[in-house]
C-alpha positions in Angstrom: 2.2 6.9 -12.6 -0.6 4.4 -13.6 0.1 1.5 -12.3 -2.6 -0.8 -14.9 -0.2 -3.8 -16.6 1.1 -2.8 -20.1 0.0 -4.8 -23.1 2.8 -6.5 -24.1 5.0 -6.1 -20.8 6.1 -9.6 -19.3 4.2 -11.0 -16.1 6.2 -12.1 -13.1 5.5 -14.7 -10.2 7.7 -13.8 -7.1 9.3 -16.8 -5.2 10.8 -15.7 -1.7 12.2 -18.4 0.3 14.4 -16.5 2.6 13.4 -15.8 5.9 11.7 -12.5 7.5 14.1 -11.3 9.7 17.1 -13.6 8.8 17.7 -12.6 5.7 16.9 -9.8 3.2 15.3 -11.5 0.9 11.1 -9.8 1.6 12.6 -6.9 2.0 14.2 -7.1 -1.3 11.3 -8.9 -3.1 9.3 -6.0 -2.1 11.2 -3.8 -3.5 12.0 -5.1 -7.0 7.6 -6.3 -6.9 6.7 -2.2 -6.5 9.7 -1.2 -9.3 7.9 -3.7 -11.6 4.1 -2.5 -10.6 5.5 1.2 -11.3 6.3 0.5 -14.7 3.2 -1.2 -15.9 4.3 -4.9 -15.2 1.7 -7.4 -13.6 2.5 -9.9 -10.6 0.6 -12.8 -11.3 1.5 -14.4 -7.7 3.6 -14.2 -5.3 4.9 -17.7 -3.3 6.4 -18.5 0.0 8.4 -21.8 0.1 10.8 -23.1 3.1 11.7 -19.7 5.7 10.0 -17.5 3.4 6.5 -18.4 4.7 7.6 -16.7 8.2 6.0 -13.7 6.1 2.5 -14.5 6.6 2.2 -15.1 10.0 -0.5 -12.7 11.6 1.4 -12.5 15.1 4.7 -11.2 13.5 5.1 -7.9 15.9 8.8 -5.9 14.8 9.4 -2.9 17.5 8.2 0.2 16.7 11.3 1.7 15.1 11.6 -1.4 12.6 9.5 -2.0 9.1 6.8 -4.7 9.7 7.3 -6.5 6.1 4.0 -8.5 6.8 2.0 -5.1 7.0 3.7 -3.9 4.1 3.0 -7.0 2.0 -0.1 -6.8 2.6 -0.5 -3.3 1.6 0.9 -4.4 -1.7 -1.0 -7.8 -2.6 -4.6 -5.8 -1.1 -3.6 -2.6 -3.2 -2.7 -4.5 -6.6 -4.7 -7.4 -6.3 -2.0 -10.2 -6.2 -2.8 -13.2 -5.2 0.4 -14.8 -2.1 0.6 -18.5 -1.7 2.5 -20.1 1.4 3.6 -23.5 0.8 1.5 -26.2 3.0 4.2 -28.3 4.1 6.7 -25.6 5.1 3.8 -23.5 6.7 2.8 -26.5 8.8 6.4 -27.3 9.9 7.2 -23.7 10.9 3.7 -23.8 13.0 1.7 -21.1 10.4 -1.7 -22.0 10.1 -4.9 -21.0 8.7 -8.1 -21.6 10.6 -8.8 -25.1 8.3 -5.5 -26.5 9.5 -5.8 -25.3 13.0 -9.0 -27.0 13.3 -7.4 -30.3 11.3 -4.4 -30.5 13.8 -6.5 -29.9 16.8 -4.6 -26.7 17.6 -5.8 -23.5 19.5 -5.8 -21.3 17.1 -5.0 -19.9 13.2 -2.3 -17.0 12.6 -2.2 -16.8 8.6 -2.1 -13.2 7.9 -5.0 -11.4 6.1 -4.1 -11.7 2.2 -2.0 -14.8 2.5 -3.2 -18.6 1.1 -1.7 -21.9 2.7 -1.3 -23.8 -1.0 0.4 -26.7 -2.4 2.9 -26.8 -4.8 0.3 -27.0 -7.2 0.5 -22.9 -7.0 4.1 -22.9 -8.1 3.5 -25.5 -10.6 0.9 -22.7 -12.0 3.4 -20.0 -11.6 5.5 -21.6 -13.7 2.7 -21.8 -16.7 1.0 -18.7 -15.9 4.4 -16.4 -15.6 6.3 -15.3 -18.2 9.4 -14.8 -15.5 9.8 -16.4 -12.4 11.9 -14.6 -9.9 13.7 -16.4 -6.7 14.4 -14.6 -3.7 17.3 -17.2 -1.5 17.8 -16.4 1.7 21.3 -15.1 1.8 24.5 -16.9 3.3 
């Protein structure tokens, strides 16, 4: 099926704030962002906020026999085009860094995965005004 956005279809920005392997919440964003690029809809971002930036860490390794979500992310956000934000503040407190901030907090060395952004809330602000939905993915209870 063609994936190209529909005139006239909505455009989404995905918020996923639950963590990578403590909650389903990638896994499910996933899902629902390739059901809405099969039917013609466009992703105008995707954001990670609070546990959800444990996404876009480079050195995420799942045994063999488990999905890596990072890997398939970023099959999705290279394939479509989508830009993915991680939020500064959380990314810094959960130690996920790209090479500026490694070299701005004196640390060894950068482990943002390929196709991710360390951004400020600026990018959800823009979300917000860009999107015509805005979907939240919690982590669960």
């Amino acid at each position: 099926m063609d994936s190209t956005p529909a005139a006239g279809l909505p455009g989404y920005s995905l918020v996923i704030s639950g963590g990578l392997y403590s909650s389903q919440a990638p896994a499910t964003a996933l899902a629902f962002a390739k059901a809405l690029v099969s039917t013609g809809h466009r992703i105008d971002r995707v954001f990670l906020y609070g546990e959800g930036v444990s996404l876009a860490s480079a050195l995420n390794t799942p045994p063999s026999d488990e999905t890596d979500w990072t890997r398939a992310w970023q099959e999705l956000l290279t394939d479509q085009d989508i830009p993915a934000f991680a939020c500064i503040a959380s990314a810094l407190r959960r130690g996920l860094l790209n090479q500026q901030e490694a070299d701005r907090y004196q640390r060894p060395a950068a482990n943002l995965a390929d196709g991710f952004v360390i951004a400020g809330l600026g990018e959800w602000v823009q979300a917000l005004a860009d999107s015509d939905r805005v979907i939240h993915f919690p982590g669960g209870a």
